[in-house]
N, CA, C and O atoms as a GROMACS GRO file, in nm:
protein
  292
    1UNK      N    1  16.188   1.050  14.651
    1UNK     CA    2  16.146   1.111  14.528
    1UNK      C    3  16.069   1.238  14.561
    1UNK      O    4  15.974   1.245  14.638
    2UNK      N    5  16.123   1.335  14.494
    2UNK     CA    6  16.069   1.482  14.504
    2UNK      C    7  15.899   1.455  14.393
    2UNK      O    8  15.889   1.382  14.294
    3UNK      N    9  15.799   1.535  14.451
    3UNK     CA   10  15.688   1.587  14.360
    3UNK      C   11  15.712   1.676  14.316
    3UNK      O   12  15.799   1.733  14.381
    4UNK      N   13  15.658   1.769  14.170
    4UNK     CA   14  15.631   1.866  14.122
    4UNK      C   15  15.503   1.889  14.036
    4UNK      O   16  15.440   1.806  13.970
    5UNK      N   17  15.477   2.036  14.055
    5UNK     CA   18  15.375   2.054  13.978
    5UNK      C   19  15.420   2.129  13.856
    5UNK      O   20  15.521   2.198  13.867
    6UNK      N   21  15.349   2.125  13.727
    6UNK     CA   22  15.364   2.219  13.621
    6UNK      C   23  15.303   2.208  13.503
    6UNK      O   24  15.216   2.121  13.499
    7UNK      N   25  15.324   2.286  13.378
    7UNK     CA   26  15.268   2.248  13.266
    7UNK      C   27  15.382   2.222  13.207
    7UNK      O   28  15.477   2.291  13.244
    8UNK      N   29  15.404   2.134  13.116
    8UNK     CA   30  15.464   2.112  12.999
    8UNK      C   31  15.397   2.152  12.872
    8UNK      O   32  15.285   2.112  12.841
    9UNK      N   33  15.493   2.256  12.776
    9UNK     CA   34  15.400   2.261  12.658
    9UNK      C   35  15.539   2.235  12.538
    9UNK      O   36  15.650   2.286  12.521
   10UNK      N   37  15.451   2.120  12.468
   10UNK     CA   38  15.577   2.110  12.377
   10UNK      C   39  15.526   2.136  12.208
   10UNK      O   40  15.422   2.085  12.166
   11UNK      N   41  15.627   2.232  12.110
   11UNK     CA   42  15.575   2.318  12.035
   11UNK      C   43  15.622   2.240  11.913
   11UNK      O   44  15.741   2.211  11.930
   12UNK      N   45  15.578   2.194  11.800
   12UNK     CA   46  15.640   2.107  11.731
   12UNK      C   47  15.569   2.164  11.563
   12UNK      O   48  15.452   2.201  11.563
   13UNK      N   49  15.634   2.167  11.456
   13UNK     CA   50  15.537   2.153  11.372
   13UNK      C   51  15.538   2.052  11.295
   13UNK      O   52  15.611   1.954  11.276
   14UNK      N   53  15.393   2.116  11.235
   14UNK     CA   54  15.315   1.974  11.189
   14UNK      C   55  15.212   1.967  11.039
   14UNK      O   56  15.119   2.042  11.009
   15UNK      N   57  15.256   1.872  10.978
   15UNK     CA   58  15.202   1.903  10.844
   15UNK      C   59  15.075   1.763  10.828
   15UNK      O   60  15.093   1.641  10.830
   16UNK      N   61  14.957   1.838  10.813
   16UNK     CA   62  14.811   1.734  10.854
   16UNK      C   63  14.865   1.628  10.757
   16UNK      O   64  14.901   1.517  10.795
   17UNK      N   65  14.869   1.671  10.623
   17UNK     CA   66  14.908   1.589  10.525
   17UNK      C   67  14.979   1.480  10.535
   17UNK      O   68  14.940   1.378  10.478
   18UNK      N   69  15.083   1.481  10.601
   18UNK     CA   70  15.147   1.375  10.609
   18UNK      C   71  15.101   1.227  10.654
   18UNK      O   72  15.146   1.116  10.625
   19UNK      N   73  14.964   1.284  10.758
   19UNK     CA   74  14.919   1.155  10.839
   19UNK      C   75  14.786   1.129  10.729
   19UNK      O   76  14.706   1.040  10.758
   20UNK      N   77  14.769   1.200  10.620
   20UNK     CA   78  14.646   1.121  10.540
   20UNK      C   79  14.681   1.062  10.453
   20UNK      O   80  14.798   1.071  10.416
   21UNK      N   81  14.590   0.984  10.394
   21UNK     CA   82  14.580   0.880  10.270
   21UNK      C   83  14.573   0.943  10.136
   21UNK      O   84  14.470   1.010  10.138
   22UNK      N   85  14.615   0.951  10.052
   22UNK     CA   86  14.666   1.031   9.926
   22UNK      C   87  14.508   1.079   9.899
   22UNK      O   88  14.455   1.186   9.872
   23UNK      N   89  14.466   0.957   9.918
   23UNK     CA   90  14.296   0.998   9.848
   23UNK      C   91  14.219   1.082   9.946
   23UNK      O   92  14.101   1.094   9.913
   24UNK      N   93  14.253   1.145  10.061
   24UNK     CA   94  14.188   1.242  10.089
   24UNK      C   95  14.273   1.357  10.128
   24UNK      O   96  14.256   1.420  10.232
   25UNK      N   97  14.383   1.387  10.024
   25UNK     CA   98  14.463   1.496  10.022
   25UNK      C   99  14.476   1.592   9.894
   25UNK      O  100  14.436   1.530   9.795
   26UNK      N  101  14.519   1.727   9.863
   26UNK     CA  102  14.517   1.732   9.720
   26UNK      C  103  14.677   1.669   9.670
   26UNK      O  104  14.764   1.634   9.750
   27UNK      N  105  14.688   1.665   9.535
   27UNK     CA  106  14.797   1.649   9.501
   27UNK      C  107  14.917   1.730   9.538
   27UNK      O  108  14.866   1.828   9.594
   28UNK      N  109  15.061   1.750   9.539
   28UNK     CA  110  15.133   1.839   9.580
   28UNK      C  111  15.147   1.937   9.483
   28UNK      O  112  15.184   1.908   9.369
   29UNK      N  113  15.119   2.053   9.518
   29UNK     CA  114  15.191   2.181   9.483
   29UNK      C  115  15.027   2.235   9.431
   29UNK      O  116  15.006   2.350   9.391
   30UNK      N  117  14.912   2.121   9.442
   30UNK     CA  118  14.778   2.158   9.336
   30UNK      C  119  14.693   2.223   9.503
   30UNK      O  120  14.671   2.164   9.609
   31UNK      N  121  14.666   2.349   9.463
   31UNK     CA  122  14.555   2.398   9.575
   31UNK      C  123  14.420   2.383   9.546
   31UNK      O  124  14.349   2.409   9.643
   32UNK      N  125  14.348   2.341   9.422
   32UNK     CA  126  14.218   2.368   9.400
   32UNK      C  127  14.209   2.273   9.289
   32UNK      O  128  14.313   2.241   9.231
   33UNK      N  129  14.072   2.216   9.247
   33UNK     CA  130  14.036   2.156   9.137
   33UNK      C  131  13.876   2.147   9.124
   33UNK      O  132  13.798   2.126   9.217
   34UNK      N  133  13.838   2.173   8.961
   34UNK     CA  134  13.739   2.201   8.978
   34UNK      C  135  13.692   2.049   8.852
   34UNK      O  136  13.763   2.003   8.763
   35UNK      N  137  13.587   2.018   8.881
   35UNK     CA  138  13.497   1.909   8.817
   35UNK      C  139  13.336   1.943   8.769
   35UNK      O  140  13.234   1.919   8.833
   36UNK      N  141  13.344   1.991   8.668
   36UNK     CA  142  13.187   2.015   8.592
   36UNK      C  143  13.087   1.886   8.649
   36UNK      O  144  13.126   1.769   8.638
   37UNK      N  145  12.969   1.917   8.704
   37UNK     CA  146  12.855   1.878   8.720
   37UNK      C  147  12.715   1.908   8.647
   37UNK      O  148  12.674   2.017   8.607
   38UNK      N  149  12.652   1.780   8.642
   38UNK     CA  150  12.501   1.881   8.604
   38UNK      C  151  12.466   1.991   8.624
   38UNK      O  152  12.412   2.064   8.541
   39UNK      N  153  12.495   2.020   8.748
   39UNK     CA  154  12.384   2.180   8.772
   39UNK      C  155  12.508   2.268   8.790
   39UNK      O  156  12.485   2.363   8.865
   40UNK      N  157  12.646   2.262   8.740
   40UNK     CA  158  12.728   2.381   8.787
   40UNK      C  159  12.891   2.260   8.764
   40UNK      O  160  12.945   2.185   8.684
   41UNK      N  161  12.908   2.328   8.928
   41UNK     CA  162  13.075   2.193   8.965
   41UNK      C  163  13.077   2.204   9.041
   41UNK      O  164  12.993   2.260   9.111
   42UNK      N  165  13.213   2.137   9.083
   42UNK     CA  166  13.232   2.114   9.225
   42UNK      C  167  13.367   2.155   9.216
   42UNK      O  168  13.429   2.098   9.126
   43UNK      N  169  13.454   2.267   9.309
   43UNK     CA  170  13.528   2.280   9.412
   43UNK      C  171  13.595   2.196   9.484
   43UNK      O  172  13.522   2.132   9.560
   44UNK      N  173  13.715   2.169   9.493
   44UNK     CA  174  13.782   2.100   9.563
   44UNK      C  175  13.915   2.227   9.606
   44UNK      O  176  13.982   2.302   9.536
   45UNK      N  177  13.907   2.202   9.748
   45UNK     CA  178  14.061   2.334   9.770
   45UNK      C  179  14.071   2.255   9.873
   45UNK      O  180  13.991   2.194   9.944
   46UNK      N  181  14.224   2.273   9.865
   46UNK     CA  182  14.366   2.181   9.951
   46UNK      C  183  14.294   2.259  10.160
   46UNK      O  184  14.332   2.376  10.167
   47UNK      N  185  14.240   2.230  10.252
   47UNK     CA  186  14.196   2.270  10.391
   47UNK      C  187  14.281   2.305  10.454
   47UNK      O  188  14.344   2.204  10.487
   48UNK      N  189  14.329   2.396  10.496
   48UNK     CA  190  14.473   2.422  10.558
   48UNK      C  191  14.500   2.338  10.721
   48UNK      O  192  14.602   2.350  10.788
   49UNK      N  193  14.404   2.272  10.750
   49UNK     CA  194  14.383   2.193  10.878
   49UNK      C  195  14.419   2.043  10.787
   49UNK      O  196  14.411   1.940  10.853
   50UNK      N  197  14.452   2.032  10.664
   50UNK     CA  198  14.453   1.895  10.610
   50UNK      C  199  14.379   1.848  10.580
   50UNK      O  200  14.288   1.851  10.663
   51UNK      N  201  14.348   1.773  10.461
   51UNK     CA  202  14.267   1.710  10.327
   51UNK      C  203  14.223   1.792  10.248
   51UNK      O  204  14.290   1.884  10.203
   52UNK      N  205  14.088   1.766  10.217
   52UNK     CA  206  14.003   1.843  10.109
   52UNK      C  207  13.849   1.905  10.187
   52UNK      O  208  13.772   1.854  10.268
   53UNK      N  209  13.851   2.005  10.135
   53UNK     CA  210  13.718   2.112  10.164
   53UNK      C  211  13.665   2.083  10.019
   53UNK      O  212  13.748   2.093   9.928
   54UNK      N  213  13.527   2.045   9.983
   54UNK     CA  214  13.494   2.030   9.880
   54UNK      C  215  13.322   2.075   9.865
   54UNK      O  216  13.225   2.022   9.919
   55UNK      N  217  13.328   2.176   9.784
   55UNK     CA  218  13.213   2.254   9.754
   55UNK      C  219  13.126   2.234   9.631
   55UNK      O  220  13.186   2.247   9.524
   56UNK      N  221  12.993   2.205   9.626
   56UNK     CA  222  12.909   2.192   9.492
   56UNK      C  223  12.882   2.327   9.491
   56UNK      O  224  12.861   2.399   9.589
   57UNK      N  225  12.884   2.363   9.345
   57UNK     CA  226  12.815   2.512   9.279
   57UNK      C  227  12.794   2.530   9.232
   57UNK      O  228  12.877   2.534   9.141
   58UNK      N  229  12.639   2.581   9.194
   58UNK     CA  230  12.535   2.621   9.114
   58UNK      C  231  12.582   2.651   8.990
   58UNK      O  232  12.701   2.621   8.980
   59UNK      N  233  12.543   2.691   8.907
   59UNK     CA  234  12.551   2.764   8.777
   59UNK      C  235  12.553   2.940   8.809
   59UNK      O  236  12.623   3.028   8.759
   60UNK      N  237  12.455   2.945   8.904
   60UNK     CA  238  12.438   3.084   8.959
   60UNK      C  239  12.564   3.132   9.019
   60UNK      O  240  12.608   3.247   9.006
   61UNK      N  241  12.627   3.022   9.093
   61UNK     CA  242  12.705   3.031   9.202
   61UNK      C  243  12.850   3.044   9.129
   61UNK      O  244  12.946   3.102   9.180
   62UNK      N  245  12.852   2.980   9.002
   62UNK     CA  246  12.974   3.020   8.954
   62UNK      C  247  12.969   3.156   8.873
   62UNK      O  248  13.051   3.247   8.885
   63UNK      N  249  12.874   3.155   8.799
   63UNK     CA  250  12.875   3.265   8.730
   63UNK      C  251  12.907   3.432   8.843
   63UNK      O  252  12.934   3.546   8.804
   64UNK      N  253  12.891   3.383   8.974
   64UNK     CA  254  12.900   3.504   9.072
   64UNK      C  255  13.044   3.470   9.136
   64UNK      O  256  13.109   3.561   9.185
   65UNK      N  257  13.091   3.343   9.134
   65UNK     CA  258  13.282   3.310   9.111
   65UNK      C  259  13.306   3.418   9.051
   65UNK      O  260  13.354   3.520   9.100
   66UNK      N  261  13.265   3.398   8.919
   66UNK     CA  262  13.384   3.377   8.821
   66UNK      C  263  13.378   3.615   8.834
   66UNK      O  264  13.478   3.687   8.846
   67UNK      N  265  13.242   3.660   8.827
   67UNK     CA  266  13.205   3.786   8.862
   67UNK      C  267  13.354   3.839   8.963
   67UNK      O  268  13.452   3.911   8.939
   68UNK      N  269  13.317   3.775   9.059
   68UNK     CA  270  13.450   3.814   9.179
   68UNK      C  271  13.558   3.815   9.167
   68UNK      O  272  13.634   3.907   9.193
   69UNK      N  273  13.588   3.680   9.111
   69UNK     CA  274  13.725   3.695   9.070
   69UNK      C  275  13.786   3.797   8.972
   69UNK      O  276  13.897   3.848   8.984
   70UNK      N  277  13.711   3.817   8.888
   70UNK     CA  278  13.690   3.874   8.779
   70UNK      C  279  13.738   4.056   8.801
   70UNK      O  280  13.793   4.141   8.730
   71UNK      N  281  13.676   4.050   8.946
   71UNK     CA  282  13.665   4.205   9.022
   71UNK      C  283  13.802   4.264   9.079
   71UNK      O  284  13.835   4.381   9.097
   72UNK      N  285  13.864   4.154   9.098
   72UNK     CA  286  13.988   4.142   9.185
   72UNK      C  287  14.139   4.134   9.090
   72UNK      O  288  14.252   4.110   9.133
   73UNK      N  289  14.106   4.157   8.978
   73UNK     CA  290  14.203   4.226   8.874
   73UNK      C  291  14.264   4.331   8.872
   73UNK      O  292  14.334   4.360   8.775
   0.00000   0.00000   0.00000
């Protein structure tokens, strides 16, 4: 038996989603969802590494959202 040395690199793609549990994914085709809170809401956007990134925000914090977005017209 011959030795060798080397790297193997094997290139595959890969969708995170597939390996999570519905409940910590967004729905399909939905990138964002937002849920009113006492002091503001909360943010939910689809993580491009897979599941959910989920953000609380102020009243301040949206009103300076909604400003930005607003800018980008």
């Amino acid at each position: 038996m011959r030795d060798a040395f080397g790297v193997l690199v094997q290139i595959a793609e890969f969708e995170a989603d597939d390996w999570l549990a519905p409940s910590v994914r967004m729905a399909p085709g939905k990138t964002w969802d937002l849920s009113r809170t006492e002091n503001g809401c909360t943010l939910k956007m689809a993580h491009p590494g897979g599941g959910i990134y989920k953000k609380d925000l102020s009243r301040d914090d949206v009103d300076a959202l909604i400003r930005d977005l607003e800018a980008m017209r």
